[in-house]
PASEFI-667585 format. One line per 2 residues: number of its first residue (from 1); their letters; for each residue y, x negated, z of N, C-alpha, C. Coordinates in pm, whole numbers. Layout:
N
NUM> a> Y/X/Z/Y/X/Z/Y/X/Z ~ ...
% end
This chain:
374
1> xx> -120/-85/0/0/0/0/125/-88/0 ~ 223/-62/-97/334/-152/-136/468/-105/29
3> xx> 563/-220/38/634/-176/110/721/-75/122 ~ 785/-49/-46/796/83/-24/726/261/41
5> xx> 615/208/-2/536/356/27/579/327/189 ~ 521/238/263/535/221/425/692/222/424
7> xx> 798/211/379/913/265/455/930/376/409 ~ 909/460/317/924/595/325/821/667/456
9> xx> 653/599/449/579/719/509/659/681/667 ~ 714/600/683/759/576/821/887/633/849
11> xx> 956/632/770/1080/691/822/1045/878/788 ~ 954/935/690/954/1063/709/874/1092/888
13> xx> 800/1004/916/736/1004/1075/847/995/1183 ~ 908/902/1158/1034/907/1247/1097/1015/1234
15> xx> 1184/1063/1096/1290/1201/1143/1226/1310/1163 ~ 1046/1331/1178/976/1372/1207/939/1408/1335
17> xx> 979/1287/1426/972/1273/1598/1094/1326/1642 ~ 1174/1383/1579/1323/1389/1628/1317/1520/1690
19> xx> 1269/1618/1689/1251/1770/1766/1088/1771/1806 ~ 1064/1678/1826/907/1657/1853/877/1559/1928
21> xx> 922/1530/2053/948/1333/2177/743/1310/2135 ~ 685/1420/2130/545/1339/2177/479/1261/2057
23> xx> 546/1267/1958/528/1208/1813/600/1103/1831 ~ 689/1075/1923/732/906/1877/650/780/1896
25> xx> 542/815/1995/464/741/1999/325/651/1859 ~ 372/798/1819/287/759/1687/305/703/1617
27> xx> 501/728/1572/550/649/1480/538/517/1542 ~ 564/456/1667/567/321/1717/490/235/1684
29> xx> 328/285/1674/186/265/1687/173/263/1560 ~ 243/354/1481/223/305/1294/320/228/1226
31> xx> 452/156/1332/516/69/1263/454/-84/1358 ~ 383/-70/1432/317/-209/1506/205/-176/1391
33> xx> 124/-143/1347/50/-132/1262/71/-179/1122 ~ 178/-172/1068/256/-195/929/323/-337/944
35> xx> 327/-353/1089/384/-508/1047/297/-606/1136 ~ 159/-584/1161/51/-638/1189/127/-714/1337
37> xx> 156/-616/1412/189/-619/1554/93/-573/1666 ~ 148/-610/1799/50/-600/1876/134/-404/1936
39> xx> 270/-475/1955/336/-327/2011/436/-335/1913 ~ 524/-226/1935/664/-211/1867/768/-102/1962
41> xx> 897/-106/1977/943/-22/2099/1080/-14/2043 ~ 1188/38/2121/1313/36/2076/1351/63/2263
43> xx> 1455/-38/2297/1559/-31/2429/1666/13/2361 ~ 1728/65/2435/1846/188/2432/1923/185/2587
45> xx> 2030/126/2622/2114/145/2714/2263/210/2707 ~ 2231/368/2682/2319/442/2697/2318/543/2801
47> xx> 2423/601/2881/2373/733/2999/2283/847/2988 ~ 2308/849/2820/2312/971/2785/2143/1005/2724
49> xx> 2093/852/2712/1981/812/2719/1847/848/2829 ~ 1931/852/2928/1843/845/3051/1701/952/3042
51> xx> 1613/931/3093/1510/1022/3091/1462/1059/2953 ~ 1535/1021/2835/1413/1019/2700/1305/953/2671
53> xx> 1192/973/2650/1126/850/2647/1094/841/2452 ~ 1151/778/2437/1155/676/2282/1123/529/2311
55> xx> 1046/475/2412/1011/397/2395/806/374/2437 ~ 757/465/2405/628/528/2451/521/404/2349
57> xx> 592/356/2265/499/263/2193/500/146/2237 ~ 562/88/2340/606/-4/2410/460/-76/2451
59> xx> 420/-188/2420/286/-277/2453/177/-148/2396 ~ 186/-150/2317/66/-94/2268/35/51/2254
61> xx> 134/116/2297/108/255/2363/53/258/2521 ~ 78/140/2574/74/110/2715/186/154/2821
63> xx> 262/223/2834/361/232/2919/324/166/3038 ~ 250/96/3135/279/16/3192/328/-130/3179
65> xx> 321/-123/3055/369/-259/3008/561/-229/3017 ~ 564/-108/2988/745/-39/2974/824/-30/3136
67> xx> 731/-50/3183/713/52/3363/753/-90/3404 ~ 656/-236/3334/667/-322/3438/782/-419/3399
69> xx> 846/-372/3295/921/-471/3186/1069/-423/3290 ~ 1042/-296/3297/1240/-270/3348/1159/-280/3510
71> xx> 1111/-279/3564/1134/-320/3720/1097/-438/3769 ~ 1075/-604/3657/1053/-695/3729/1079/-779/3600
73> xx> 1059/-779/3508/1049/-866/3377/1202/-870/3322 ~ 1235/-760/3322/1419/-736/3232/1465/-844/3250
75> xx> 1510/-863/3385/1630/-995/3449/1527/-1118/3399 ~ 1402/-1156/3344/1348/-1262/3365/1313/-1274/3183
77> xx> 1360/-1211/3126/1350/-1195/2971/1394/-1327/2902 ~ 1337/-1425/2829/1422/-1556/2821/1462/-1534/2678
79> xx> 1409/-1398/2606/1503/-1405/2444/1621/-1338/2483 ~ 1618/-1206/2566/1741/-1162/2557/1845/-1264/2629
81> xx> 1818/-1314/2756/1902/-1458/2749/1942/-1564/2672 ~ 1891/-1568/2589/1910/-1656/2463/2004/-1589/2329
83> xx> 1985/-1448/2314/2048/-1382/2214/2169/-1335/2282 ~ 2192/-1313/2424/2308/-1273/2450/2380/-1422/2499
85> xx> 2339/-1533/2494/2430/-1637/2480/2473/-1745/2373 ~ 2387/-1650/2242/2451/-1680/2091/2570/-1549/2082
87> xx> 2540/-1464/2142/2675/-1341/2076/2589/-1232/2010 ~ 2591/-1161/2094/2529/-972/2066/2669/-938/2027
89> xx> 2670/-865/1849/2734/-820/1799/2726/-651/1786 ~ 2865/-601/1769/2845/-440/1726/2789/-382/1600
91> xx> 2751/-543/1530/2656/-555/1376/2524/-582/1421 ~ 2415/-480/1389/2319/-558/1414/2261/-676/1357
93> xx> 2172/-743/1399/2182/-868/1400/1993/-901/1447 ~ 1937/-980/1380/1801/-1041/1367/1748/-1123/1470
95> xx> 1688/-1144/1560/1651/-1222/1657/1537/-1230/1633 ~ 1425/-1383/1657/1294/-1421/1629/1290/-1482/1751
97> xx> 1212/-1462/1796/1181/-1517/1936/1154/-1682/1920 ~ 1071/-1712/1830/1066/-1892/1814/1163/-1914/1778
99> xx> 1286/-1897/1736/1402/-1916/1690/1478/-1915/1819 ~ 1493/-1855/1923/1530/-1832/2051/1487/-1894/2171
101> xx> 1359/-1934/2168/1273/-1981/2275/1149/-2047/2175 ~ 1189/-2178/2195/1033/-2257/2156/901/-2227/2232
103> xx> 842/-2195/2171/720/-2135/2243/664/-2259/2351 ~ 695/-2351/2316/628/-2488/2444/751/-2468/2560
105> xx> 856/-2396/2547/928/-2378/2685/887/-2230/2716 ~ 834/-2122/2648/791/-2007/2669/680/-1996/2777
107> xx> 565/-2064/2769/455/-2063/2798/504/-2185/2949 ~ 594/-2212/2961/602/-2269/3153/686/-2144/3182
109> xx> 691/-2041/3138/788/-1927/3214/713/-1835/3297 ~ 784/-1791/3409/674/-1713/3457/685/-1608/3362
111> xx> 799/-1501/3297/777/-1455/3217/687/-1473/3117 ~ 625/-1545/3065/482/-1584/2997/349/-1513/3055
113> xx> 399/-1607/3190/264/-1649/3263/223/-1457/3328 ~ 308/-1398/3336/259/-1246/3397/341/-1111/3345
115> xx> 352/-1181/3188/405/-1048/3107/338/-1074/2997 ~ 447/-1117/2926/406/-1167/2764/269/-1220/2709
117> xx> 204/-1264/2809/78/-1304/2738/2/-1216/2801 ~ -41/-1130/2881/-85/-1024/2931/-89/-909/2808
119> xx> 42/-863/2790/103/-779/2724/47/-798/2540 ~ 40/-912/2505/15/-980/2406/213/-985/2293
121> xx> 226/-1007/2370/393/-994/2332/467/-1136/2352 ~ 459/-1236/2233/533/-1339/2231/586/-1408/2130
123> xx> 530/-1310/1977/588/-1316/1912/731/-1214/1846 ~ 851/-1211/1938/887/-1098/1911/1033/-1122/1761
125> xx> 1030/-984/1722/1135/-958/1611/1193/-873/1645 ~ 1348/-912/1639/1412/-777/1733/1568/-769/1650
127> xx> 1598/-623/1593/1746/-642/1548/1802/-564/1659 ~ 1895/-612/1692/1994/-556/1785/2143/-553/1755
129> xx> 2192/-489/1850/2357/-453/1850/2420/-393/1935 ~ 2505/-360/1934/2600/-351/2106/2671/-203/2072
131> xx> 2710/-167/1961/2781/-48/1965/2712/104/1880 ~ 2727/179/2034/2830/229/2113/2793/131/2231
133> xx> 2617/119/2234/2592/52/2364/2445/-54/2321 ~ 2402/-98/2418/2301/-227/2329/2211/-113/2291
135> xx> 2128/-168/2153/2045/-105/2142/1921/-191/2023 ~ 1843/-167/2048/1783/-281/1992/1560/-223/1956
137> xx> 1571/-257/1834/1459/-238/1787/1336/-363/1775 ~ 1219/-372/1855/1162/-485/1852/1021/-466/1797
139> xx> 940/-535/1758/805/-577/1692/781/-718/1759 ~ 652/-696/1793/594/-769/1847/449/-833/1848
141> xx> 403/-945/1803/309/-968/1813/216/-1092/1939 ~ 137/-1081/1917/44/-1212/2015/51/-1334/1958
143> xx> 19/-1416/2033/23/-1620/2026/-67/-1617/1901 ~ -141/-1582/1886/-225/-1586/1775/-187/-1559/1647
145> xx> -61/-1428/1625/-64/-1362/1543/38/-1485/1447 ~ 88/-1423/1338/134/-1542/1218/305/-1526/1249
147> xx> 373/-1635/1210/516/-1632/1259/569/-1519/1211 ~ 698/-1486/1161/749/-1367/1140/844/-1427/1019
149> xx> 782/-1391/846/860/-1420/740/966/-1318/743 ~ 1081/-1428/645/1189/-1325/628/1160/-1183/542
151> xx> 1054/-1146/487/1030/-1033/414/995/-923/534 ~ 939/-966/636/925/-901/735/1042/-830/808
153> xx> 1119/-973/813/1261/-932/890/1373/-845/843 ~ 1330/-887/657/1398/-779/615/1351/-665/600
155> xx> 1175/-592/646/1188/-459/638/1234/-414/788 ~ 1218/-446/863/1269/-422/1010/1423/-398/998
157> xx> 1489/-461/951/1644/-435/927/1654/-353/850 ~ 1555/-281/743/1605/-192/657/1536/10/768
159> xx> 1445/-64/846/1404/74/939/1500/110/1038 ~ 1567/-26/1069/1655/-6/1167/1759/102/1223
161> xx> 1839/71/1076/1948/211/1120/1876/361/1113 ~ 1757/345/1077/1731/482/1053/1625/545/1226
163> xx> 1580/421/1248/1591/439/1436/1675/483/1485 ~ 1779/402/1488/1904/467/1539/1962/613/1480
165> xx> 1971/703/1397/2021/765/1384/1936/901/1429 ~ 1792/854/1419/1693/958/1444/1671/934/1636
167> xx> 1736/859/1719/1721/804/1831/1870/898/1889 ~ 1963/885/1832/2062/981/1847/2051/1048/1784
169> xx> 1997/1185/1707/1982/1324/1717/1913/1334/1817 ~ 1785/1274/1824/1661/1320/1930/1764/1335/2075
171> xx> 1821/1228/2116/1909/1273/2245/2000/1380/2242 ~ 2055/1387/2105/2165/1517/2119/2061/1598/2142
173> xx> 1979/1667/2108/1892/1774/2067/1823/1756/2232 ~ 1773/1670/2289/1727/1680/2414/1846/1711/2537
175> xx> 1975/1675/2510/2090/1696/2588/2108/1887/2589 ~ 2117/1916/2449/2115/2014/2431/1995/2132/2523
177> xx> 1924/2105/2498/1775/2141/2566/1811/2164/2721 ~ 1847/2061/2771/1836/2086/2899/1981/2152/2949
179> xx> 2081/2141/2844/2183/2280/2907/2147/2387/2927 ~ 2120/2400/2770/2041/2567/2770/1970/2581/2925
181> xx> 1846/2536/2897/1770/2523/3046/1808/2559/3183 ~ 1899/2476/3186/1980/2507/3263/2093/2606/3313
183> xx> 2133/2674/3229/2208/2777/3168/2129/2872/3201 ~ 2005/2893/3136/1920/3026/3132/1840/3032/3305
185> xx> 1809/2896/3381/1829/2894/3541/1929/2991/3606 ~ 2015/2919/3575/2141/2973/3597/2156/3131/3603
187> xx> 2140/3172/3508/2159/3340/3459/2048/3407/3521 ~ 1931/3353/3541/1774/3416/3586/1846/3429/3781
189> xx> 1890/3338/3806/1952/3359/3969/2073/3447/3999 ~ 2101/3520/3908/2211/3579/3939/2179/3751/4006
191> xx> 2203/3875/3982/2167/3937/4045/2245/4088/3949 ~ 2349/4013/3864/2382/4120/3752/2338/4075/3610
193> xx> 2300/4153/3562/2226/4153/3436/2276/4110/3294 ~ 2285/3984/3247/2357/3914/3144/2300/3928/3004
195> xx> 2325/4001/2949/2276/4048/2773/2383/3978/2673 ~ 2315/3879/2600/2416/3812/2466/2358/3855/2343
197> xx> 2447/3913/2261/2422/3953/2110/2479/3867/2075 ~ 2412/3913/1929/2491/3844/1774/2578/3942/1726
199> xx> 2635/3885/1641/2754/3923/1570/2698/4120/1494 ~ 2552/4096/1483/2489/4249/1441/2419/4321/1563
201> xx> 2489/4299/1647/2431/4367/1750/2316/4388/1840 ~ 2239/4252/1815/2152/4217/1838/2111/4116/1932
203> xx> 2030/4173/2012/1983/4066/2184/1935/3936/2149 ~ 2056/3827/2155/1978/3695/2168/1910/3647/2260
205> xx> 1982/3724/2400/1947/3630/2554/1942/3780/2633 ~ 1856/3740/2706/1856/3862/2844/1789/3813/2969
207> xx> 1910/3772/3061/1826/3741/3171/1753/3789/3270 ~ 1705/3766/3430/1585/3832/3418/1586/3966/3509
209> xx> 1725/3993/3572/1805/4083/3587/1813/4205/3485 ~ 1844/4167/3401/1874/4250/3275/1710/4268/3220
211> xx> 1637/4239/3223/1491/4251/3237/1426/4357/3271 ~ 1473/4321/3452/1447/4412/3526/1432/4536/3515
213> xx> 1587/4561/3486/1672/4722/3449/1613/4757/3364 ~ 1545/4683/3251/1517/4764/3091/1385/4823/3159
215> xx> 1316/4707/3219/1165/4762/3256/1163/4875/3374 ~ 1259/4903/3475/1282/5026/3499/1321/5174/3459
217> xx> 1321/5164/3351/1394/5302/3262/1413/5396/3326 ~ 1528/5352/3368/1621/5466/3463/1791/5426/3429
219> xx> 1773/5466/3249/1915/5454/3223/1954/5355/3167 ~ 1908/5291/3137/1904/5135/3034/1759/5099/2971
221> xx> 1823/5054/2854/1712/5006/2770/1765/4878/2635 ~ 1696/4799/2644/1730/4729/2567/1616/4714/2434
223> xx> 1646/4772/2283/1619/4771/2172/1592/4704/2079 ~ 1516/4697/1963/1540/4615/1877/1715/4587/1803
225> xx> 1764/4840/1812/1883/4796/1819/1995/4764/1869 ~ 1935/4696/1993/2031/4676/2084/2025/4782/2216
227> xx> 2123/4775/2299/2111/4832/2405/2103/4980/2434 ~ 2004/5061/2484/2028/5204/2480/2008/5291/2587
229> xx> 2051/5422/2596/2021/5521/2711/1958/5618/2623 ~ 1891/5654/2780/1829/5823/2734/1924/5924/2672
231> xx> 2035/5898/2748/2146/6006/2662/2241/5987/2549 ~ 2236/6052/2480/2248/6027/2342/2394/5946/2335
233> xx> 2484/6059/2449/2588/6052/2442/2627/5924/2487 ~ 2599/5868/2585/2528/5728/2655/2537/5592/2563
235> xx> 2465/5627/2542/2417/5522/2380/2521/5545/2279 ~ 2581/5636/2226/2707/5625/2141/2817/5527/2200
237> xx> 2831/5590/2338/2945/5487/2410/2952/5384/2379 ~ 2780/5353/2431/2785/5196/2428/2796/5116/2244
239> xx> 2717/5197/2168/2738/5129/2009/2854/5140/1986 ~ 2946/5203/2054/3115/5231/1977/3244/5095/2066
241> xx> 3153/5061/2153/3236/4930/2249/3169/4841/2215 ~ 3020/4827/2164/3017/4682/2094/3040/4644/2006
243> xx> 3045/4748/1907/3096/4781/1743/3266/4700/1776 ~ 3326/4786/1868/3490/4739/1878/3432/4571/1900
245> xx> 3394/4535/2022/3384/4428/2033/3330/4332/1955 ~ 3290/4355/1834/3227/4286/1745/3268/4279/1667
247> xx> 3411/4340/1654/3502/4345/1516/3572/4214/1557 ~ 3612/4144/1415/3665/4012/1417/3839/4008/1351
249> xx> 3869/4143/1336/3995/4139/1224/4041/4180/1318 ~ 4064/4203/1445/4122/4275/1565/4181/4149/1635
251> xx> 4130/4056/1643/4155/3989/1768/4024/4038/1858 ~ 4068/3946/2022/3967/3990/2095/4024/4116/2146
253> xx> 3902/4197/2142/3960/4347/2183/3953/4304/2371 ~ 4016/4397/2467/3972/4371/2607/3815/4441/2612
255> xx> 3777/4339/2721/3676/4449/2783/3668/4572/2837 ~ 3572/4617/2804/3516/4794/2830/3429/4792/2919
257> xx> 3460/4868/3041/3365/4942/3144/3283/5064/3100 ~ 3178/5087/3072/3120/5184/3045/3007/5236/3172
259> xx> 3004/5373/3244/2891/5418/3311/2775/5465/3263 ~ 2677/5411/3355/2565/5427/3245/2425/5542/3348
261> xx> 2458/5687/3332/2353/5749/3345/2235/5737/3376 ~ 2199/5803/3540/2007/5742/3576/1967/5841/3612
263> xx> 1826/5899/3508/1738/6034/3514/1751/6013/3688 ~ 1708/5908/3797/1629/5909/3931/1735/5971/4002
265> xx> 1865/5975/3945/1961/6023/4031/2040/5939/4127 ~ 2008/5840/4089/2099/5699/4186/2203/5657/4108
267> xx> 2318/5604/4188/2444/5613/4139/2420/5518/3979 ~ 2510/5541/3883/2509/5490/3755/2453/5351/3754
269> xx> 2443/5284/3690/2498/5128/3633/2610/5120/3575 ~ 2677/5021/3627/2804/4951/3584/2811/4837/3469
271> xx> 2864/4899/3348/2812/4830/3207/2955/4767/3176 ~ 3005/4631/3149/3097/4562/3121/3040/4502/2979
273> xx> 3162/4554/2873/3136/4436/2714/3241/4418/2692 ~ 3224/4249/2682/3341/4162/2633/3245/4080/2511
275> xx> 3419/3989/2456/3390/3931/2373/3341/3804/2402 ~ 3216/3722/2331/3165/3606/2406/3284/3454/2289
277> xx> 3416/3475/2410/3551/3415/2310/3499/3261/2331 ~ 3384/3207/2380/3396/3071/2393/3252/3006/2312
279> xx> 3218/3116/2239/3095/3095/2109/3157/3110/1991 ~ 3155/3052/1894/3133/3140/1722/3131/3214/1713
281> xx> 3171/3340/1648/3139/3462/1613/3088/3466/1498 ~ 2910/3439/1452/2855/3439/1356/2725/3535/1388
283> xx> 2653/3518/1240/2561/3618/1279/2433/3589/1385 ~ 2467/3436/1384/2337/3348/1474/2398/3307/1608
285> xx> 2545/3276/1613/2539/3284/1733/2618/3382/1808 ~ 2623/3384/1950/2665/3469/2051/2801/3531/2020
287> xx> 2802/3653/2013/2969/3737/1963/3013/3862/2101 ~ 2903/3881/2155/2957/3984/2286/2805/3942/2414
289> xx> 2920/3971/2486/2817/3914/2645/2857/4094/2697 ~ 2720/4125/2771/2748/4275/2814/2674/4217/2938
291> xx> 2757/4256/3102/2733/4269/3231/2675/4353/3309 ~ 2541/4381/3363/2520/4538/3392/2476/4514/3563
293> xx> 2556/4572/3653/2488/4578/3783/2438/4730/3826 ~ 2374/4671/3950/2316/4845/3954/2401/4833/4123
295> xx> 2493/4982/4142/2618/4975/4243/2487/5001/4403 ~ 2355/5046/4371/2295/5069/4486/2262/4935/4633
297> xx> 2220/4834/4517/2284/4686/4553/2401/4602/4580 ~ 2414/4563/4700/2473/4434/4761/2568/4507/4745
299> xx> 2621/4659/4764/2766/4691/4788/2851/4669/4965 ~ 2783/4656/5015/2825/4606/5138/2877/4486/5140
301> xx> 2826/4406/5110/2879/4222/5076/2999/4206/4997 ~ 2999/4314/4860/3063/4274/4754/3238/4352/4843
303> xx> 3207/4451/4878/3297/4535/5032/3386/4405/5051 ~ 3279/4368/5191/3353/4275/5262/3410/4147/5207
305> xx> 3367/4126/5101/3495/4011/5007/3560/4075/4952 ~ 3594/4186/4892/3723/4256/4850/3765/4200/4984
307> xx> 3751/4271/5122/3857/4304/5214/3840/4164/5307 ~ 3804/4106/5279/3817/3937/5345/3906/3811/5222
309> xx> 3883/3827/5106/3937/3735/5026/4058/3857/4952 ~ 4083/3929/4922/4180/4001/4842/4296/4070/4934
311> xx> 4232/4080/5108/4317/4128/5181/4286/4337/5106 ~ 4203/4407/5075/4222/4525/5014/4139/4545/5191
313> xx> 4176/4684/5214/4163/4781/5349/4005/4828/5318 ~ 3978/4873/5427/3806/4952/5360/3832/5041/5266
315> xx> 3877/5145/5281/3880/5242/5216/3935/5143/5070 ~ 4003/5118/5025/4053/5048/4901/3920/4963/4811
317> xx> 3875/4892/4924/3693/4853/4885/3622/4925/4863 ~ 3618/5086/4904/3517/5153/4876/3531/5216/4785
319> xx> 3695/5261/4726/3707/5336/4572/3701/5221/4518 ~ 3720/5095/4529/3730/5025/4425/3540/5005/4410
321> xx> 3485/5017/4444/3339/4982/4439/3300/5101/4338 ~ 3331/5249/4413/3315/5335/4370/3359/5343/4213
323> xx> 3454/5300/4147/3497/5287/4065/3388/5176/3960 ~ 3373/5113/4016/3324/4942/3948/3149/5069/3928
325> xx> 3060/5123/4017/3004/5197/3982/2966/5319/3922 ~ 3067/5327/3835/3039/5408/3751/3160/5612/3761
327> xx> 3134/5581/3892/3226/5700/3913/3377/5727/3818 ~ 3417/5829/3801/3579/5824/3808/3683/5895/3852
329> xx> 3800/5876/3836/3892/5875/3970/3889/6064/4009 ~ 3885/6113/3940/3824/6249/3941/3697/6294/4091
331> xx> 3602/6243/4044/3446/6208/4119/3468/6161/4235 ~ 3543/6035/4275/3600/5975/4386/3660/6026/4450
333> xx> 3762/6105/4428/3868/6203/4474/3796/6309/4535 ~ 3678/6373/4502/3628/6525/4486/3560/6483/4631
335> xx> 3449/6357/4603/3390/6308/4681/3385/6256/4813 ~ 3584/6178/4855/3596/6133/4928/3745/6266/5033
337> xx> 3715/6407/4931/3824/6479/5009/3935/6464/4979 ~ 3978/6385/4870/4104/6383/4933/4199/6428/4772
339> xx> 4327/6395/4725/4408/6452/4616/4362/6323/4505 ~ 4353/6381/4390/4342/6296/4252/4418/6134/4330
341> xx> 4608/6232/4349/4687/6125/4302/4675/6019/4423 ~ 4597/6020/4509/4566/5966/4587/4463/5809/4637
343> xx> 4384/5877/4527/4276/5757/4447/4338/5673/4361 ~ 4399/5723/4284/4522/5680/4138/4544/5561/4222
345> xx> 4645/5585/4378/4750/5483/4384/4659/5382/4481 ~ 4530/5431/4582/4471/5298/4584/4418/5209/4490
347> xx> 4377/5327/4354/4305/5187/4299/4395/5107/4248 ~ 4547/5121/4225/4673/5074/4155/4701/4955/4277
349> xx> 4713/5013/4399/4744/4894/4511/4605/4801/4503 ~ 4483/4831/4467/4387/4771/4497/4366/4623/4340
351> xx> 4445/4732/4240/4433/4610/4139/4541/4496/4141 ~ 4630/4577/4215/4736/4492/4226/4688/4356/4334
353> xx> 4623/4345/4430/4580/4312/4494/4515/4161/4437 ~ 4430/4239/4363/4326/4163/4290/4367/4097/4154
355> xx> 4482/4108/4121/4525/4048/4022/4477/4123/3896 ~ 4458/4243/3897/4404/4290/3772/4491/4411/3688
357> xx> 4519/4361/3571/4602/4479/3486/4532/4618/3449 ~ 4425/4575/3464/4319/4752/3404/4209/4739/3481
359> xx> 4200/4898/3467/4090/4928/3569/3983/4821/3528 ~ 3933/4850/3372/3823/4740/3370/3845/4593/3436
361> xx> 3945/4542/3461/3933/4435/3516/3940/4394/3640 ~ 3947/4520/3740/3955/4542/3828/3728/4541/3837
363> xx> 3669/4619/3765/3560/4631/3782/3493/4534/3745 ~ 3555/4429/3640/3504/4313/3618/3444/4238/3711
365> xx> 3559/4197/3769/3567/4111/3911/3477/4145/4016 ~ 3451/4287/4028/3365/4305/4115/3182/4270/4098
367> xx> 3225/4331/3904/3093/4258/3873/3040/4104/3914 ~ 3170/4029/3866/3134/3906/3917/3096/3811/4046
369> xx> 3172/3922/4128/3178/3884/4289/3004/3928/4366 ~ 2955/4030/4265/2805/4064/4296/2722/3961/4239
371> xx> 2753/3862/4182/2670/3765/4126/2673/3695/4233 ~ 2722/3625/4346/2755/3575/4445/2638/3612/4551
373> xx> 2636/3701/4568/2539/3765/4684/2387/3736/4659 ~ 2339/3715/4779/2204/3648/4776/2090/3755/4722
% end
């Protein structure tokens, strides 16, 4: 097989490992293979690096050889001492280990004596370079194996950059990974129910809150088309506030409080849709985030921080709750005895309070303040 065929089948293996970490090992093991090596590896000292493992071909597909190299061998390395006191450039740059270290001063090192010849690693070929941060691609063979011609050195320099570029996606793409991850942690601990569509109205994300509620059907449901109630009328609401919210020639519309109807007879759900203003608005990614708590929960807690952090009176906490669940000022009024215009002006002192221009944002907040509670 000519060298071309081996740098193509190798580099389609490499951008191959790039959404796939347990395949890099393979590629390692088939470029120590192609250049009649014992191992082959790539070091990488960037932050952003940390915890990838792209270097799994390291002595052979040995990771203890990787394990024992950074906790006792690194500081005792006599090429990289040698190449970083010719000048590690932001160009990469060719290093031969007999070119660096005569092998008759190699072999009195202890590095020799309880790595490298263990390892079978003393003939090494390594291009390296410094920018953004060192990074460096090596091949390696045993005392035995044949020196390292320049035809060699030049296919290693021609795989090189393409390590690197497939070495940074693989980290973006693993950085990425563990936000999400983290993100969707995040949302699974909360306690109000977080639903993200696309731009067609459609559930990308539902955490496990919002789960919950669908698998209770008592007044929510979440669809192929999206979110729905038993009542017809219900379900219009809601397609006519995500529809608004999904329009893009508007601007961001504000968010909409919508109450959401339960056959069991327990107070509504409290349905909030906004626009998701800190995504794309495409058809793939996130265009409206919809909030759903159920008011039978943690209204006592969510109470006493209105009237501990906002300074609002009980009664002002309790229409404003009342409100945030679904009721309206009508219902509240009827409910609590007392005149319409009466409710009107707590919940007006109560938004004022809270910093909020509309009722919905008055109920927002409360939504959010129930995410808080254990």
């Amino acid at each position: 097989m000519s060298r071309d065929d081996d740098f193509k089948r190798l580099v389609d293996r490499l951008y191959g490992a790039v959404a796939e970490p347990e395949t890099w090992r393979g590629f390692w093991q088939d470029l120590a293979r192609t250049m009649h090596a014992s191992s082959a590896t790539v070091i990488m000292q960037a932050p952003s690096a940390a915890g990838i493992d792209l270097q799994a071909g390291f002595a052979g597909g040995d990771k203890e050889g990787f394990d024992l190299y950074n906790q006792r061998f690194a500081a005792l390395d006599p090429w990289f001492a040698a190449a970083a006191s010719r000048g590690l450039s932001p160009t990469p740059r060719a290093f031969v280990g007999e070119q660096l270290v005569p092998l008759s001063d190699l072999r009195g090192s202890e590095f020799y004596a309880h790595f490298a010849k263990k390892f079978e690693m003393v003939r090494p070929l390594t291009i390296a370079s410094t920018s953004p941060h060192l990074f460096a691609v090596s091949v390696l063979r045993s005392e035995t194996g044949a020196p390292w011609s320049a035809r060699d050195v030049a296919f290693v320099q021609t795989i090189e950059p393409h390590v690197r570029r497939a070495a940074d996606l693989h980290t973006r793409l693993h950085s990425a990974a563990l936000r999400s991850t983290a993100l969707e942690d995040a949302f699974d601990r909360m306690a109000v129910g977080v639903i993200v569509l696309d731009a067609r109205g459609c559930v990308l994300f539902a955490n496990r809150a919002a789960l919950t509620f669908d698998a209770a059907r008592d007044g929510f449901a979440l669809t192929r088309e999206g979110p729905a109630s038993p009542y017809r009328g219900v379900t219009a609401e809601m397609a006519g506030a995500i529809a608004r919210t999904l329009r893009t020639d508007i601007g961001a519309p504000p968010a909409e409080a919508i109450s959401l109807r339960r056959p069991s007879g327990k107070r509504p759900y409290a349905l909030i849709v906004s626009a998701a203003r800190l995504a794309a608005t495409t058809q793939e990614g996130a265009a409206a985030i919809l909030l759903i708590t159920d008011p039978e929960r943690r209204a006592d807690g969510v109470g006493a921080m209105l009237c501990r952090d906002y300074g609002l009176t009980e009664t002002e906490a309790a229409v404003s709750l009342a409100l945030a669940g679904g009721q309206s000022i009508s219902e509240i009024a009827a409910g609590r005895g007392v005149a319409i215009e009466t409710v009107r002006s707590q919940v007006k002192t109560s938004m004022g309070k809270c910093g909020a221009r509309r009722q919905s944002e008055l109920v927002r907040l409360i939504t959010t303040l129930s995410t808080a509670q254990p």
